[in-house]
C-alpha positions as CSV (number, residue, x, y, z in Angstrom):
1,X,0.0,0.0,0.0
2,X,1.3,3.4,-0.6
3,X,1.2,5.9,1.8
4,X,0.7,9.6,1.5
5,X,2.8,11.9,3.7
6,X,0.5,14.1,5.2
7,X,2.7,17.1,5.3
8,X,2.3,17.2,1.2
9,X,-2.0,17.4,1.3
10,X,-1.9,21.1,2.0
11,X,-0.3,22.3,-1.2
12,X,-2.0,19.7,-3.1
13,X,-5.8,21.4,-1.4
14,X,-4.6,24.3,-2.3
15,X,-3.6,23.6,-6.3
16,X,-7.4,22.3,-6.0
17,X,-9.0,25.7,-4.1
18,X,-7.2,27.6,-6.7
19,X,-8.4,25.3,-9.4
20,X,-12.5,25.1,-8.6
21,X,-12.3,29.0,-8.6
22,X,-10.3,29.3,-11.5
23,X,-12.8,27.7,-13.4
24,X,-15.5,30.2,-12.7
25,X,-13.4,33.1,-14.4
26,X,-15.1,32.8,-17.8
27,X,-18.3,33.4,-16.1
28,X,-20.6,37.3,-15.4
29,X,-21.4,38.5,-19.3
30,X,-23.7,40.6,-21.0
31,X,-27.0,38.9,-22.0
32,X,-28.2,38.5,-25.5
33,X,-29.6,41.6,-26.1
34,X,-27.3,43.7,-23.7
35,X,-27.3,43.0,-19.7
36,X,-30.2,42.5,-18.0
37,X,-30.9,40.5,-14.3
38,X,-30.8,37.5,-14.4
39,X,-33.0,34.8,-11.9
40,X,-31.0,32.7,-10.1
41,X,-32.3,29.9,-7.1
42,X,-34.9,30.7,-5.1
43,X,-35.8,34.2,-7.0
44,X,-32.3,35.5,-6.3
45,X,-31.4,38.3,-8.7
46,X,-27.4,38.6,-10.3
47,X,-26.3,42.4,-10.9
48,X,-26.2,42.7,-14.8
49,X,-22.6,42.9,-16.1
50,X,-20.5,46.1,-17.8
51,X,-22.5,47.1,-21.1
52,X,-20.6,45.1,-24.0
53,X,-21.8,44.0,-27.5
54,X,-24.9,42.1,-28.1
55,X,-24.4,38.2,-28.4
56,X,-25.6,37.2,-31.8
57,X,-27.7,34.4,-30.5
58,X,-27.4,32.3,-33.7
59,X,-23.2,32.6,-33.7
60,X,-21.8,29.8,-31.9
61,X,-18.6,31.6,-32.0
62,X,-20.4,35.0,-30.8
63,X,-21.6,32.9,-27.6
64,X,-18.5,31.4,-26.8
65,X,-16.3,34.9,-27.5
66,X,-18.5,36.7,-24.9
67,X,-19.1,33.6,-22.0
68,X,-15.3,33.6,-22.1
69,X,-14.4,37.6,-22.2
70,X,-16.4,37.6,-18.8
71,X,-17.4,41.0,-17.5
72,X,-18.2,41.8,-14.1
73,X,-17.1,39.9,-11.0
74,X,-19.3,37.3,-9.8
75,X,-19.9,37.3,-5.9
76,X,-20.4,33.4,-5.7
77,X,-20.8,29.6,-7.6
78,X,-22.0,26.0,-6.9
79,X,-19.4,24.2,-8.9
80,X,-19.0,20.3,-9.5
81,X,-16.6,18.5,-11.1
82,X,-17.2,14.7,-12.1
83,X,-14.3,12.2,-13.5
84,X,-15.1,8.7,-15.1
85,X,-12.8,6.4,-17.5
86,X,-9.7,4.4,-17.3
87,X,-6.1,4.8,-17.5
88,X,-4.4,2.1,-18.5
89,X,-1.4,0.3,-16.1
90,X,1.1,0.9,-19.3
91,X,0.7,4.3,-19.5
92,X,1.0,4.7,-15.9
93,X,4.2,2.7,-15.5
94,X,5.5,4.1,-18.6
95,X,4.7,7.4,-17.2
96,X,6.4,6.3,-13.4
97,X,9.7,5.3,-14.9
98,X,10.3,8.4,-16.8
99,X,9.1,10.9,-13.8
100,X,8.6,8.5,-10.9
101,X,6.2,10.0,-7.8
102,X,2.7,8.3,-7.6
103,X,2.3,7.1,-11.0
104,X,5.4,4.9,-10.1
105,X,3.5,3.4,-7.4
106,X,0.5,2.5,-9.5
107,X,0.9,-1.7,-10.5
108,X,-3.0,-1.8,-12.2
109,X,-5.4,0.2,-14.6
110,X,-6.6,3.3,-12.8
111,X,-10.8,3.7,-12.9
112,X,-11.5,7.1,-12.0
113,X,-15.2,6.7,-12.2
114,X,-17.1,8.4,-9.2
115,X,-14.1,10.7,-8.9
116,X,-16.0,14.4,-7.9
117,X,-15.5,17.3,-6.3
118,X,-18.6,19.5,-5.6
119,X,-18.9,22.6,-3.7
120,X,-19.4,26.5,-3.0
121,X,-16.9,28.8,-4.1
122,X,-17.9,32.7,-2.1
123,X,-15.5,34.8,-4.6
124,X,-16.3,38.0,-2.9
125,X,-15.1,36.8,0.5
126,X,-11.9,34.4,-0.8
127,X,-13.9,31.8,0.6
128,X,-14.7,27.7,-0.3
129,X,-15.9,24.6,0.9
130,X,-15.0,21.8,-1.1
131,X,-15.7,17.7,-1.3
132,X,-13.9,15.6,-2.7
133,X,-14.5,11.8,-3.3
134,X,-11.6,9.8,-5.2
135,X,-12.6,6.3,-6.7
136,X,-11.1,3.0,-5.1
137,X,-7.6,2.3,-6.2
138,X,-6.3,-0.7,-4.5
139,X,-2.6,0.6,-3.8
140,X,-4.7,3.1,-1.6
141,X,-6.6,-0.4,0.2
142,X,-9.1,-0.7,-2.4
143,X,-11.7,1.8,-0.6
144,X,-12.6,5.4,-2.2
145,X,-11.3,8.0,-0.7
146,X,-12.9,11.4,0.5
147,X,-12.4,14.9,2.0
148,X,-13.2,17.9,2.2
149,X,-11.2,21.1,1.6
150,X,-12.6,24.6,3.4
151,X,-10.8,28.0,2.8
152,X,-11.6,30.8,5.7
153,X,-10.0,33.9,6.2
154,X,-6.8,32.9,4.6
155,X,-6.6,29.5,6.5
156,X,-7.1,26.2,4.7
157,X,-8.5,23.0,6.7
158,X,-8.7,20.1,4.7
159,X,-9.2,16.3,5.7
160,X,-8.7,12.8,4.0
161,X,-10.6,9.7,5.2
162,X,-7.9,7.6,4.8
163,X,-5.6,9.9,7.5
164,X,-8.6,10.4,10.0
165,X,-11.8,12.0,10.9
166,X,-10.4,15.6,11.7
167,X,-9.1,18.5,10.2
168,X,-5.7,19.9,9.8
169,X,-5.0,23.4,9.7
170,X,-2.8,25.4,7.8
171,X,-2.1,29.4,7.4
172,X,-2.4,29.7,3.3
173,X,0.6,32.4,3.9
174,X,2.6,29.8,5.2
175,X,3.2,28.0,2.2
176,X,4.8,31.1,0.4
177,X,7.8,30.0,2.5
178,X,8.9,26.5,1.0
179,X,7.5,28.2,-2.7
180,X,9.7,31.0,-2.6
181,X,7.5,33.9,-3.2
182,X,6.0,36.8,-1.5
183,X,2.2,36.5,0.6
184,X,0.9,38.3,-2.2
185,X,2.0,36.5,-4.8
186,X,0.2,33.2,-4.0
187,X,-3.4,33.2,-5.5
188,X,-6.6,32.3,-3.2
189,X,-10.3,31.3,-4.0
190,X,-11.2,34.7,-4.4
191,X,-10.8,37.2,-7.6
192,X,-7.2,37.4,-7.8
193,X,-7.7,33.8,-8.9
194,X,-9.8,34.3,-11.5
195,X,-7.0,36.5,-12.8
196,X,-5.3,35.5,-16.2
197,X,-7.7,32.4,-16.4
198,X,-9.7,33.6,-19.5
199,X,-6.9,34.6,-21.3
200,X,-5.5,31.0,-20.8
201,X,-9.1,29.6,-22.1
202,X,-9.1,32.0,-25.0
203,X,-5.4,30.8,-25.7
204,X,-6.6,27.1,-26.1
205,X,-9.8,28.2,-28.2
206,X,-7.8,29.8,-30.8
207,X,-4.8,26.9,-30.7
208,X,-8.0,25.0,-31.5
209,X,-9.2,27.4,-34.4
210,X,-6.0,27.1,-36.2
211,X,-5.8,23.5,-35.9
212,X,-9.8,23.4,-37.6
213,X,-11.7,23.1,-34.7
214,X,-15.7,24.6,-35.7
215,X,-18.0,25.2,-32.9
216,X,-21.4,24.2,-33.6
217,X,-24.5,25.4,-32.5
218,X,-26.6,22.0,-31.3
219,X,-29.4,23.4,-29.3
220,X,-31.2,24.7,-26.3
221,X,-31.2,22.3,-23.3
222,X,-31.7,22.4,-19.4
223,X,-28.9,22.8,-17.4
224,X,-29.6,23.3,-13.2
225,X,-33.2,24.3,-14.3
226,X,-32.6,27.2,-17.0
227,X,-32.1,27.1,-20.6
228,X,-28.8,27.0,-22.0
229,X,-27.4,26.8,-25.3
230,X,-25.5,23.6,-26.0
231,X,-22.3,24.1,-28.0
232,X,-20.0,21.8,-29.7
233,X,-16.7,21.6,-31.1
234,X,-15.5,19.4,-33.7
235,X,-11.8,18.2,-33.7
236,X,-9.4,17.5,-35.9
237,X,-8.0,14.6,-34.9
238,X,-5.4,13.9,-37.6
239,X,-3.5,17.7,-37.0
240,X,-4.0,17.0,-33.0
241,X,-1.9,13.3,-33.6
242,X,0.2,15.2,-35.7
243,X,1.3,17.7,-33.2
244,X,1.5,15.0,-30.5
245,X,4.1,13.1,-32.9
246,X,5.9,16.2,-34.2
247,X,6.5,17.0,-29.9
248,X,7.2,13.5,-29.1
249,X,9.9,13.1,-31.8
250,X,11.3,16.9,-30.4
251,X,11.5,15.8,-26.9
252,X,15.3,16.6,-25.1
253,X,17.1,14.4,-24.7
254,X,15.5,11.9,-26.8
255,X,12.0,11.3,-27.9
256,X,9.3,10.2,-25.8
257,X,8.6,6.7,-26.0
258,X,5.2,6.7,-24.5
259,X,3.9,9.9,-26.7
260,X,5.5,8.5,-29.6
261,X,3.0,5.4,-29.4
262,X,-0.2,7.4,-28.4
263,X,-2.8,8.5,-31.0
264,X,-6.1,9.8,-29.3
265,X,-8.7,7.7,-31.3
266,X,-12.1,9.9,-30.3
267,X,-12.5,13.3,-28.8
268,X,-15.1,15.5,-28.0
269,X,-15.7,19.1,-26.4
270,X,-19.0,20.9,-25.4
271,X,-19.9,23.7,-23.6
272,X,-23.1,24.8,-22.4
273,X,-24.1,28.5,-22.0
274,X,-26.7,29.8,-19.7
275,X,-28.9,31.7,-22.3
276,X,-30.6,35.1,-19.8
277,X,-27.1,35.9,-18.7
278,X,-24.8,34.1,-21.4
279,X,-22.6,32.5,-18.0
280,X,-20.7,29.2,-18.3
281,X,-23.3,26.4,-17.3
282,X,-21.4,23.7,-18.3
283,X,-18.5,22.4,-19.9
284,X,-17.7,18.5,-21.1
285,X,-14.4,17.3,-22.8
286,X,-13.7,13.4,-23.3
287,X,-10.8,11.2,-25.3
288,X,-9.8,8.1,-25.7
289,X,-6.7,6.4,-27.0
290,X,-6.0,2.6,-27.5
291,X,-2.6,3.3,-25.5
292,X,-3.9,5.7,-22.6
293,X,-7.1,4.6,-21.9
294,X,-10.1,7.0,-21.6
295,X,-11.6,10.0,-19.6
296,X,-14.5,12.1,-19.4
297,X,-14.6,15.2,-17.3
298,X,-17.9,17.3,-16.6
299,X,-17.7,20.6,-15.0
300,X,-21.0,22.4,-14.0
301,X,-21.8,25.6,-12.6
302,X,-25.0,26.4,-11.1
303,X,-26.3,29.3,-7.9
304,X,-24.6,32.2,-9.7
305,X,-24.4,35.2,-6.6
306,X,-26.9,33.1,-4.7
307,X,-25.7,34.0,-1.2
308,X,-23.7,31.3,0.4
309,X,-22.2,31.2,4.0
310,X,-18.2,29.5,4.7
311,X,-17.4,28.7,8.6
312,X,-14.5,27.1,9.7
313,X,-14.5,24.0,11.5
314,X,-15.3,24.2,15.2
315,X,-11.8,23.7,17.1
316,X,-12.6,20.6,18.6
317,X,-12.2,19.3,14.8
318,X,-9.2,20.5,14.7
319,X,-5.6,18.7,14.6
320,X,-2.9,20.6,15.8
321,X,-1.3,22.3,12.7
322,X,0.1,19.6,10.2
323,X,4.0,19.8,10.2
C-alpha cells in the first residue's frame, strides 16, 4: 500500500481551491440583447454585467467569445466537477519510470469513475468549501477516498478519510515559504484567482481554431433548471496526432517513447451557455486512446451570486497544525 505523507496534502488542497475558482473566471457576461438581471435559485437576482456587444444568439462563436471575455465579478458559484474512465497500467508505468512519484506506485489500470468534487466557491469573500470523493484504487486499500477542503480567512483545513476524521490546519501564507514567493503572490479562492484564467481559455480556443476546430451550435437544453445553449466543437483529430508526434519526436534528450505510441482515437468538447445571462453552465471534454485509456470530465456551474455562507470548522475538529 502506498502511503501519502501528510505534510504534502496542504499544497496539493490548495492547487485544487485555486483550481475550482479558477474555473469560474469565464463566467458574469452581458445577455443577448445587452445586460439584464438574471434569476438565479430561489428568486435571487445577479447584478447585470459592464454594457458590452450584443451576443448574436445564432453565432456559436459570438456565444462562446463573450461567456469567455467575462465582465463583471461574480460574488459566488455551486461548482462540480465529475471524472469517469480508465487509465491504462502501461501508460502509468511508462509514465512512473520516466518521472517517478505516484504514478510509479501504480501496479494496475486506474478507474476514475465516481471521482467528484462539488462545492461552494464565495468569490467575494476568498472563501470555499469543497468535497472531494476519489474512486477506489487498491494501492490506496481498495476503498474510495474522500475529504473535504474549506478555505476561511486565509486559512485552509482540509481532511482525508484515509488519515482520520479531523481537520488539519494550515495558514495559506505559510506556504509562500517553502515556494519562494511573497504573501501576495500566491493566489486564493477569491478574484485574484480568476486572474489570467480567461486569457488562458481563449489561448486554447484559438490553438483549437488554427488546428480546424468549428464550434457548432446544437441546441437549447436544461442545465440546473434554466435554458442554455448547448455548444460543440469538432476536432481535428489527424493535426491533433500530428502535433503530439511532431512533440514527441522533439523531446530533449530523446524522444518520448510513451507519446510517440499514443494516438487519441475519439475526442469530444462541449460547452453549455446559460442563455438570460450568457454564463458558463457547463463544460464536457472526453478522449480516448488505444494506449492511454479514456476520460471524461464534466464541469457544472449552477447558484450564480446566490448567497452562500463559509465557517470554519469548530476547534474541537481540529488537529494541531500539520507539520
Amino acid at each position: 500500500m502506498v502511503h501519502i505523507r501528510r505534510s504534502a496534502l496542504p499544497l496539493l488542497a490548495v492547487v485544487v481551491l485555486i483550481s475550482v475558482a479558477a474555473c469560474t473566471g469565464s463566467a458574469a457576461t452581458p445577455g443577448v440583447q445587452g445586460p439584464a438581471p438574471s434569476q438565479g435559485v430561489a428568486g435571487v437576482t445577479s447584478a447585470p454585467s459592464a454594457a458590452g456587444p450584443a451576443v448574436d444568439p445564432n453565432s456559436p462563436d459570438s456565444i462562446l467569445t463573450q461567456a469567455i471575455s467575462g465582465g463583471a465579478a461574480i460574488k459566488s458559484v455551486h461548482l462540480k466537477i465529475e471524472v469517469s474512465g480508465t487509465i491504462k497500467a502501461a501508460a502509468l508505468k511508462e509514465a512512473g519510470s520516466s518521472t517517478g512519484g505516484l504514478s510509479a506506485a501504480l501496479t494496475s489500470d486506474l478507474k476514475l469513475d465516481g471521482t467528484a468534487i462539488e462545492g461552494d466557491i464565495d468569490v467575494a469573500n476568498q472563501a470555499a468549501d469543497i468535497k472531494l470523493s476519489v474512486a477506489a484504487i487498491p494501492e490506496f486499500g481498495g476503498v474510495p477516498i474522500t475529504g473535504e477542503l474549506i478555505a476561511k480567512d486565509q486559512t485552509l483545513y482540509y481532511k482525508v478519510s484515509m488519515l482520520g476524521p479531523k481537520y488539519s490546519k494550515m495558514d495559506l501564507g505559510s506556504l509562500t515559504k517553502g515556494l519562494g514567493v511573497t504573501a501576495s503572490a500566491l493566489p486564493t479562492p477569491g478574484a485574484s484567482a480568476l486572474a489570467g484564467v480567461t486569457d488562458e481559455i481563449a489561448q486554447m480556443r484559438k490553438q483549437l481554431q488554427d488546428f480546424g476546430a468549428v464550434a457548432k451550435l446544437v441546441g437549447v437544453e436544461q442545465v440546473g433548471g434554466k435554458d442554455a445553449n448547448h455548444i460543440q466543437i469538432t476536432l481535428p483529430l489527424d493535426k491533433i496526432n500530428a502535433q503530439i508526434a511532431a512533440a514527441a519526436a522533439a523531446a530533449s534528450p530523446s524522444p518520448d517513447p510513451l507519446m510517440a505510441s499514443m494516438k487519441v482515437d475519439a475526442a469530444s468538447i462541449d460547452f453549455w451557455i446559460y442563455k438570460a445571462d450568457n454564463r458558463l453552465a457547463k463544460m464536457s471534454a472526453s478522449g480516448a486512446s488505444s494506449v492511454l485509456g479514456n476520460i471524461a470530465l464534466a464541469i457544472t456551474l449552477t447558484n450564480y451570486d446566490v448567497p452562500v455562507t463559509i465557517t470554519a470548522p469548530p476547534a474541537s475538529q481540529v488537529t494541531a497544525t500539520a507539520p
